[in-house]
Structure formats: structure tokens, C-alpha cells
C-alpha positions as CSV (number, residue, x, y, z in Angstrom):
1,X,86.9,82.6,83.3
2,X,87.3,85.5,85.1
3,X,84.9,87.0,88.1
4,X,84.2,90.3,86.4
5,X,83.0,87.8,83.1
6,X,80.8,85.5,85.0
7,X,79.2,88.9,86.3
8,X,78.8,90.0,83.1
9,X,76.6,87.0,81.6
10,X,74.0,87.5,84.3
11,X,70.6,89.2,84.0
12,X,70.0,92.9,84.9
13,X,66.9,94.0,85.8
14,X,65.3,97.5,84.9
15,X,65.5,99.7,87.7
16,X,63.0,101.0,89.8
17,X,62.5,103.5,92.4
18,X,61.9,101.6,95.1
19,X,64.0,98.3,96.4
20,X,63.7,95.5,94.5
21,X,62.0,92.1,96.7
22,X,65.5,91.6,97.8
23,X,66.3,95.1,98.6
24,X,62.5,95.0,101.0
25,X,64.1,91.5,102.6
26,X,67.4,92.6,102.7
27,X,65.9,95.5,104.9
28,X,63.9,93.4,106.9
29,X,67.0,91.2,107.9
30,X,68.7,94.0,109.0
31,X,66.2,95.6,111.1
32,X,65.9,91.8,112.9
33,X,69.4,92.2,113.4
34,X,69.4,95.4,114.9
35,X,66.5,94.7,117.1
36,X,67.8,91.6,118.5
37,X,70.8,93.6,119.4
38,X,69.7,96.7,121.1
39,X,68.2,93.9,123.5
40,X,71.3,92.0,123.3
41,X,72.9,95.3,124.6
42,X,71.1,96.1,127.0
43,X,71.6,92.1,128.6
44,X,75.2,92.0,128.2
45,X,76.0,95.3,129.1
46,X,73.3,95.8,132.2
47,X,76.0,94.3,135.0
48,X,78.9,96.2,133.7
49,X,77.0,99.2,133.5
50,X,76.1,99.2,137.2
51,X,80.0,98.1,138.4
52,X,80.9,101.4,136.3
53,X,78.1,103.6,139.0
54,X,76.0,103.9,135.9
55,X,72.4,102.8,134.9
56,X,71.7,99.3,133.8
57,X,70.4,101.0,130.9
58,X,73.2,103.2,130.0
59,X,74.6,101.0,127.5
60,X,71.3,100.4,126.2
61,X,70.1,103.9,125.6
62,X,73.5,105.2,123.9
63,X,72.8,101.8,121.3
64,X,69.3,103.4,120.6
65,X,70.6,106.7,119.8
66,X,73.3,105.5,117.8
67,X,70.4,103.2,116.0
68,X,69.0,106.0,115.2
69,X,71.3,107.9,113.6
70,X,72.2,104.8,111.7
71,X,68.6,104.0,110.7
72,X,68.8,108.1,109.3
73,X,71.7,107.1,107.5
74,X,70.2,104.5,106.3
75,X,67.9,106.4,104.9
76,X,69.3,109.0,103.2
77,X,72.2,106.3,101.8
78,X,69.2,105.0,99.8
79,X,68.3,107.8,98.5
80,X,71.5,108.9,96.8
81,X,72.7,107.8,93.7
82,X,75.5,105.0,94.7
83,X,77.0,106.3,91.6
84,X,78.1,109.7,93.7
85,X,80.5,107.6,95.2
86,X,82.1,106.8,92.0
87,X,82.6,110.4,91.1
88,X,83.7,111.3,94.8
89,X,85.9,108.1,95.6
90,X,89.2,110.0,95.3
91,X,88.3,112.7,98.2
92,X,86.5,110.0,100.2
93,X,89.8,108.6,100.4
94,X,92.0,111.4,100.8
95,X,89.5,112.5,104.3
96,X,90.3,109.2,105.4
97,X,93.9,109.2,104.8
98,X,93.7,112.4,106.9
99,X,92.1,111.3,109.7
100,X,93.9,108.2,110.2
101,X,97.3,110.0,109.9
102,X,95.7,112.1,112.9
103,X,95.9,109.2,114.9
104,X,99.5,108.1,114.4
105,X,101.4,111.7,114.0
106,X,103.0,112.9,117.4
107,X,101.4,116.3,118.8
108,X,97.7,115.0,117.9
109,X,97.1,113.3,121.7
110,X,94.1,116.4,122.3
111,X,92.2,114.5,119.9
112,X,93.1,111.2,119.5
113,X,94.3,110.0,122.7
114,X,95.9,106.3,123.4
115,X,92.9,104.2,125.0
116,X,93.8,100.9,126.3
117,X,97.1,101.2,124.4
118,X,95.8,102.3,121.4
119,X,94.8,105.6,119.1
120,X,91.8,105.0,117.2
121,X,89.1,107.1,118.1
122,X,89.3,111.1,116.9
123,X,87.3,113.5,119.5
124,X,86.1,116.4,116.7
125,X,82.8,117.5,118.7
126,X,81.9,114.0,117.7
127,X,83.7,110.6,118.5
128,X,84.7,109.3,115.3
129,X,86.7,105.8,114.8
130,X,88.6,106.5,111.1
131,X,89.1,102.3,111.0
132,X,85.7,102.1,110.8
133,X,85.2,105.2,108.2
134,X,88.2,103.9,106.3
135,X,86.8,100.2,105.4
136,X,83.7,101.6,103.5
137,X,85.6,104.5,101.3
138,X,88.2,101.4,100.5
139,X,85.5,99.7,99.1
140,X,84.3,102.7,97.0
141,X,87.4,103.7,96.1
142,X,88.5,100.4,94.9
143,X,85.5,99.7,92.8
144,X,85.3,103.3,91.4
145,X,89.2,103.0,90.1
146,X,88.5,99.3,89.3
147,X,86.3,100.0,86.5
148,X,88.3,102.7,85.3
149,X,91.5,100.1,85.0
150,X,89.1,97.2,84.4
151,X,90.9,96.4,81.0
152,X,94.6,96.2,83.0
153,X,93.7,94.3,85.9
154,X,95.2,91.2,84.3
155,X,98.5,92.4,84.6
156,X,99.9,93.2,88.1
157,X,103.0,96.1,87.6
158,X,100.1,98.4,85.6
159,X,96.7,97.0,87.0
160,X,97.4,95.9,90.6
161,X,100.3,97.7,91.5
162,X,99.0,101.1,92.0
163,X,96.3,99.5,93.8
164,X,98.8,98.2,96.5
165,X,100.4,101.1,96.8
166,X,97.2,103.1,97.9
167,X,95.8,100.4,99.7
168,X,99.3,99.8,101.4
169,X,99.4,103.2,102.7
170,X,96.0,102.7,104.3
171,X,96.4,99.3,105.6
172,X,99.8,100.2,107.5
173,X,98.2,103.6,109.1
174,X,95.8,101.3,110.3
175,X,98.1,98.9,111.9
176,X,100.0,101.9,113.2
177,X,97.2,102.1,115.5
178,X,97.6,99.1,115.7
179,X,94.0,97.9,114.6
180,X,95.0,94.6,113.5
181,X,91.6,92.9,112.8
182,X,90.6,96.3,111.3
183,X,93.8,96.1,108.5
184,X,92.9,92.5,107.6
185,X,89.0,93.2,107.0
186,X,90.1,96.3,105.0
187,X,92.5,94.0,102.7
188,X,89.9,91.2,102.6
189,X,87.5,93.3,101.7
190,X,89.7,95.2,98.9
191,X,90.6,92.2,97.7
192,X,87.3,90.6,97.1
193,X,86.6,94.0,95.2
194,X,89.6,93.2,92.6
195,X,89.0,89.4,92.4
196,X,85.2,90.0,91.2
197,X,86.9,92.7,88.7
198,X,88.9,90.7,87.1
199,X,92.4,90.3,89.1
200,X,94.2,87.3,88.6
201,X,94.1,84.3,91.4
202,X,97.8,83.7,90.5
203,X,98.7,87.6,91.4
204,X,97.0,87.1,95.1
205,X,98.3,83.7,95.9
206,X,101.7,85.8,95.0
207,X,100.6,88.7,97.5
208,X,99.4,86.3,99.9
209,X,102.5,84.6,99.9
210,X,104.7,87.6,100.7
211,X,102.3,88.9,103.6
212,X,102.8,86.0,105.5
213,X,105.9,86.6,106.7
214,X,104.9,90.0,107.7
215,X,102.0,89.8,109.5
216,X,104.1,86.9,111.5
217,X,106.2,89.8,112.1
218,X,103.5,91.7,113.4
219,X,102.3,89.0,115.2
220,X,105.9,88.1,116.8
221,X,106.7,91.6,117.9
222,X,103.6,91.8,120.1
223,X,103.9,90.0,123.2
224,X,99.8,90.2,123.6
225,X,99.1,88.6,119.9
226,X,101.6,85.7,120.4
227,X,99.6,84.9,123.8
228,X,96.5,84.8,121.6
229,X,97.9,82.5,119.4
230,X,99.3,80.5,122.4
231,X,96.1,80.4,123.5
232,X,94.3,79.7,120.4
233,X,96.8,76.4,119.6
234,X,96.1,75.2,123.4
235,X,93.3,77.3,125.4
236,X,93.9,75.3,128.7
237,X,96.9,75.6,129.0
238,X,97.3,79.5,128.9
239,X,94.2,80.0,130.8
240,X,96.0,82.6,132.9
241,X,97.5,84.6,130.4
242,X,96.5,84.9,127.0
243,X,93.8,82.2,126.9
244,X,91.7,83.5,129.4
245,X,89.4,85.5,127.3
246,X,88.6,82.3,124.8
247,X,88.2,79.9,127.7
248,X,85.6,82.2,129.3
249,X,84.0,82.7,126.4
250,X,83.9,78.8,125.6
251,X,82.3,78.5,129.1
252,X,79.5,81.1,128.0
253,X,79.2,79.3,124.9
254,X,78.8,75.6,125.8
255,X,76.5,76.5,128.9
256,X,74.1,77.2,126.8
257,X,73.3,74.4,126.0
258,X,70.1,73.8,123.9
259,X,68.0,76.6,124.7
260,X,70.1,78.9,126.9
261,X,70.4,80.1,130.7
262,X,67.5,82.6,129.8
263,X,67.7,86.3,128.6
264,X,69.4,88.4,131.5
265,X,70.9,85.3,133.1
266,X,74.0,85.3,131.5
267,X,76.7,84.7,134.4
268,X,80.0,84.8,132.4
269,X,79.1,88.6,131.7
270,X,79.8,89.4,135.4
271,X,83.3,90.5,135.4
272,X,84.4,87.0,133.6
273,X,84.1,88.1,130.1
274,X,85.6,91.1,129.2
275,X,83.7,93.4,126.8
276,X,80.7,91.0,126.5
277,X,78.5,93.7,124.8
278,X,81.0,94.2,122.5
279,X,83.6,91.8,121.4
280,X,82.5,88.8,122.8
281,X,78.5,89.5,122.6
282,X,77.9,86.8,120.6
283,X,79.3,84.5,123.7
284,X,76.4,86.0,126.0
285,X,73.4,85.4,123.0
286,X,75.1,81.7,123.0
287,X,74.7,81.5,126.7
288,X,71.4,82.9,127.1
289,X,69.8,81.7,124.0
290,X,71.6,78.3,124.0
291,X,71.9,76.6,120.0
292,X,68.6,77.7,118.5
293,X,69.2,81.2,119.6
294,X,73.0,81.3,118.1
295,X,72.1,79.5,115.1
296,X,69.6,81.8,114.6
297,X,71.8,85.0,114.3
298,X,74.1,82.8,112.0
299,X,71.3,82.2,109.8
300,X,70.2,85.7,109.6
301,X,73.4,86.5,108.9
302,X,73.7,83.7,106.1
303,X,70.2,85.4,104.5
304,X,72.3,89.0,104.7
305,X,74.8,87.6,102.8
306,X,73.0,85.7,100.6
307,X,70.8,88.6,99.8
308,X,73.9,91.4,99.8
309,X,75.2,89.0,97.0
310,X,72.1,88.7,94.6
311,X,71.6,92.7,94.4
312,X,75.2,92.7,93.5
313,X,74.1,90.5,90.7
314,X,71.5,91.8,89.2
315,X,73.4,95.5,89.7
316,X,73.0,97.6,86.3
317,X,76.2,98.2,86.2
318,X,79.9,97.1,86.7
319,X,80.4,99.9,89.9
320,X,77.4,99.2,91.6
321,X,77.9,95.2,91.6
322,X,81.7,95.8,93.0
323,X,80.4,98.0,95.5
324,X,77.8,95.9,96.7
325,X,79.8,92.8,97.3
326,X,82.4,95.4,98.5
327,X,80.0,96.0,101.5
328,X,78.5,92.3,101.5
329,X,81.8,91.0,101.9
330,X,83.0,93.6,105.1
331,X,79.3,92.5,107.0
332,X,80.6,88.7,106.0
333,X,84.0,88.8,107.0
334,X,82.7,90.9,110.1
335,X,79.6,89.1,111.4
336,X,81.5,85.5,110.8
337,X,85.2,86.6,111.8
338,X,83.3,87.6,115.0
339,X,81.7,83.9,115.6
340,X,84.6,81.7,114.8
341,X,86.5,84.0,117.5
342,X,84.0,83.2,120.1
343,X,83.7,79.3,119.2
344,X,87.6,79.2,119.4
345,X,87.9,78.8,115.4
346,X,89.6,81.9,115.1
347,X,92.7,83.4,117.4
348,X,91.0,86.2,119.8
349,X,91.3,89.5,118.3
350,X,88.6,92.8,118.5
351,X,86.6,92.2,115.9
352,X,82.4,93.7,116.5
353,X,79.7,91.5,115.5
354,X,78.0,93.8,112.5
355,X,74.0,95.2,113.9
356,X,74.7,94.3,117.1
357,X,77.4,95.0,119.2
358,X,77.7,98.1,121.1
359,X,79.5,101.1,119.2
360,X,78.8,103.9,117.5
361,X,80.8,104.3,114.2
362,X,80.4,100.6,113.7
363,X,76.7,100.4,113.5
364,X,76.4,104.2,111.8
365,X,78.3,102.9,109.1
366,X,76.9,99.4,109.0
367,X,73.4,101.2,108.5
368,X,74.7,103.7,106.2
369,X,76.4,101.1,103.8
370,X,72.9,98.8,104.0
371,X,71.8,101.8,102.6
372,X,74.4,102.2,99.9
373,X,73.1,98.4,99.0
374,X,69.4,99.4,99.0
375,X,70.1,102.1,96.8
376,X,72.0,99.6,94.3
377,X,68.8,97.5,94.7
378,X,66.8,100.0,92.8
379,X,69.4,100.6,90.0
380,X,70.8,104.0,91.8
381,X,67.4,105.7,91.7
382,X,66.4,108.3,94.3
């Protein structure tokens, strides 16, 4: 039996105008989250704030103001019809097709300049990251055209063909930036969308099958990523070159012990960890709040999910329950792609831990699609 039938069997409630129990949790969970990471900012970041001539609090204040505006989005998300999105998926997707060919054409440098090797930030007035913009409108755009093709899904040349071709085109201006981790999250996340339609397991082990060989490719051609693997397959023995950042950030992690060094005692975030308030920030809560504190993000995470996936059950209808484990599955794959990377499960690669690290797009959007979820919650209604 297919996803999209098992979804079809199970109750719907009437909707309501207000969040539904798990909509009110699902809220609470998330505030948690972001709470425990503006302080988990503001820790990691305080020592490399100060080697950079700038306040401890820098770091911390530019998290609150982008909490803020995320929170607003947050808001307003709810109140909009998720069903918008179906009608508007097609432009959604052309803006981001736009911006994220603004990062790869040549002449575009003025506002999307190559930062630590790579273009993916856009300076319009505002600093805009289109990776970040383009994993959401995948997920709306895949669930709006899935229930339009619903009754071809089965067959891959006329039901997931033009998919790939769309999603293909995004994918690789992703990688052109290259945002590796970004391009995988956005075809996870896709995919999940399809599978819970109705796609056919056979047709992905068939896709999965012929990506292998090019993301080795990928992988291959970059000097950096191989060392990561390297590193990954035997951490000691690269600790100077590729394994460095997992080793430190194994270090952060098993010095925790228990219950932690103590919040602001983190020593691996003085100039041993790179990024700790970003892509190793769940290293520094492991370190400073030692195995109850870690397990404790997990499990709030776990609850997320858990609760992400029971509003896209009882959605009223086939878009809105796509859509919600669209977004459920991008704070998944994100919040737990992000942990097995610090606890050496996973080869290092930039991945932000969802509600918590630093960044601005990332947590906007983050907000804005708990929003999207809330709204689903309470069957669409303002």
C-alpha cells in the first residue's frame, strides 16, 4: 500500500481557528528551542566575538533580532491560508530559481560575493541566503504539483520525470555554489514529499542508485570533501588536515561528561572549534551541559518531529499533509543531520542545527515554516 493511501484512511478533524493541542505544543517546543539557543548563542559565540574587537554580546543581540523577525513571521505564516501556497507554488519557485542563478552567473560579484570560497548569500538591502529560501518553496512546490499529478505518480517517464527535471535544475544551482549539505536536504526533503504521495519505492532505489556515482564525483573532485571523508573513516589519523574539526568537536563532546563543564565554560570554543555557534553548536551544549543537557535538545527535537508528523495526519486535505511533513522532514533531516556530524556519525559538512544556531535566513525561515505548520494545524483557517 502506498503512502498517499495509508494517509488517506486516517481521521480528519474539523477545523478550527485556532491550533489544534498539537499545534499549542508544537509551539511550545519551538519557543523552548529558540530560547535555549539565543543563550546557546550568546555562550558559544561570546569568545569569538571579543577576538573579532566586538562585544561579547554581538552575536547574541543580532540572534534576538533575527528571533524576532522570525517569531513575526511566525506569526503572520499562521495566519494565512497554507493553501496560498498551492496557488502561488509556481512563482515561489521561479523567484528562487532567480536568485540562486544570481549566485552562480559571472558579472553578479556586487551582490553575491564568494565568502570563504563560496557564493551563497545575495546583499539586496537585506542579506538573503536563496539555499535557505529555496528548501521551503521546494517543499511547496512539490506538494502543490503532487496533487495535481497524484493519479501518475505511479509511473516515473509521466509522473516523476518532470519532477526531476525541475528539481534537478535547482539541486545543481545549488551545488554550483557549492552548498553541498544544502542540495542533499533539498532532495531529501523533495523526496519525502513524493514518497508520502504516492511515488513508487522501486523508482527511488532506481534514482538513488544513479546519484551515487555522482555525488562520489562531487565528492572526488574536491580535495576538502575527500579530507572529510578521510577523516570521517579514521579521525586520528587526519587530525591535521581534514579531521581536525571532528576531533575537536569529539573532545567538546566527551568532556562533558554527565552534566557538563558549566554554561560559559566551554574551552573547545576558544579558537579550537571553528564556527561553534554555528555549525558545531551542538558540540559546545554537549560540553557545557554534558548528557542530560544534549539528550535534552535531542528529545525536544524528537517531540518536534513527532508532533510536525501528527498535524500532517490529521491535515484536511491531501496539500496540507504533503506540506507539513515537507517542513517536518527539512527540521528532521536538519536538527539530526546536524548531531550525528558532531558525534562523528556523519562526515563533517555545514549543516545548522534548526532554532538554534546563529543565522539569519535559517531561523527566519525555520519560524516562518512553523508557522506554515500551525496554520495546517487549524485546517488553513485565519
Amino acid at each position: 500500500m502506498s503512502a498517499s493511501r495509508v494517509l488517506s484512511v486516517l481521521p480528519i478533524r474539523p477545523a478550527s481557528s485556532r491550533p489544534s493541542l498539537t499545534g499549542r505544543a508544537l509551539l511550545a517546543v519551538t519557543l523552548s528551542l529558540v530560547g535555549f539557543g539565543l543563550i546557546s548563542v550568546y555562550s558559544a559565540s561570546s569568545y569569538v566575538a571579543q577576538t573579532e574587537g566586538l562585544g561579547a554580546s554581538h552575536y547574541l543581540f543580532q540572534q534576538v533580532s533575527r528571533a524576532g523577525v522570525g517569531l513575526a513571521a511566525l506569526t503572520a505564516a499562521s495566519l494565512v491560508s497554507y493553501r496560498v501556497y498551492q496557488r502561488a507554488a509556481w512563482p515561489l519557485l521561479a523567484l528562487t530559481v532567480l536568485c540562486l542563478m544570481l549566485l552562480v552567473i559571472p558579472g553578479t560579484e556586487s551582490i553575491a560575493p564568494r565568502i570563504n570560497g563560496a557564493r551563497r548569500w545575495l546583499n539586496l538591502g537585506l542579506t538573503v541566503q536563496p539555499s535557505e529560501l529555496a528548501k521551503i518553496t521546494v517543499v511547496l512546490w512539490t506538494a502543490a504539483v503532487a496533487v495535481k499529478k497524484q493519479d501518475r505518480l505511479h509511473s516515473f517517464r509521466y509522473g516523476l520525470l518532470p519532477f526531476l527535471l525541475v528539481l534537478g535544475l535547482v539541486c545543481l544551482l545549488v551545488l554550483l555554489e557549492p552548498h553541498f549539505s544544502a542540495t542533499l536536504l533539498i532532495a531529501a526533503a523533495a523526496g519525502t514529499v513524493l514518497f508520502t504521495a504516492g511515488a513508487r519505492l522501486g523508482h527511488f532505489a532506481l534514482l538513488v542508485s544513479a546519484a551515487l556515482p555522482v555525488l562520489w564525483l562531487q565528492v572526488a573532485g574536491s580535495g576538502y570533501r575527500m579530507a572529510r571523508i578521510s577523516a570521517f573513516m579514521n579521525p586520528d589519523s587526519t587530525a591535521a588536515a581534514g579531521g581536525y574539526q571532528l576531533k575537536q568537536s569529539l573532545m567538546a563532546v566527551g568532556s562533558g561528561g554527565m552534566f557538563g563543564v558549566g554554561f560559559g565554560r566551554s574551552s573547545l570554543k576558544m579558537s579550537y572549534l571553528p564556527e561553534p555557534q554555528n555549525d558545531f553548536i551542538f558540540s559546545i551544549i554537549a560540553e557545557e551541559w554534558g548528557f542530560l543537557g544534549a539528550a535534552a535538545v535531542i528529545l525536544l527535537f524528537l517531540a518536534w518531529a513527532l508532533l510536525g508528523l501528527r498535524i500532517s495526519r490529521s491535515a484536511p486535505d491531501l496539500y496540507g499533509r504533503l506540506v507539513a511533513i515537507g517542513i517536518t522532514s527539512l527540521v528532521a533531516f536538519g536538527a539530526f543531520g546536524h548531531i550525528a556530524v558532531a558525534l562523528g556519525l556523519m562526515p563533517t559538512t555545514g549543516i545548522n542545527l534548526p532554532f538554534i544556531s546563529a543565522g539569519g535566513t535559517n531561523l527566519i525561515l525555520m519560524l516562518g515554516m512553523t508557522g506554515i505548520l500551525l496554520n495546517v494545524s487549524k485546517g488553513g483557517r485565519a
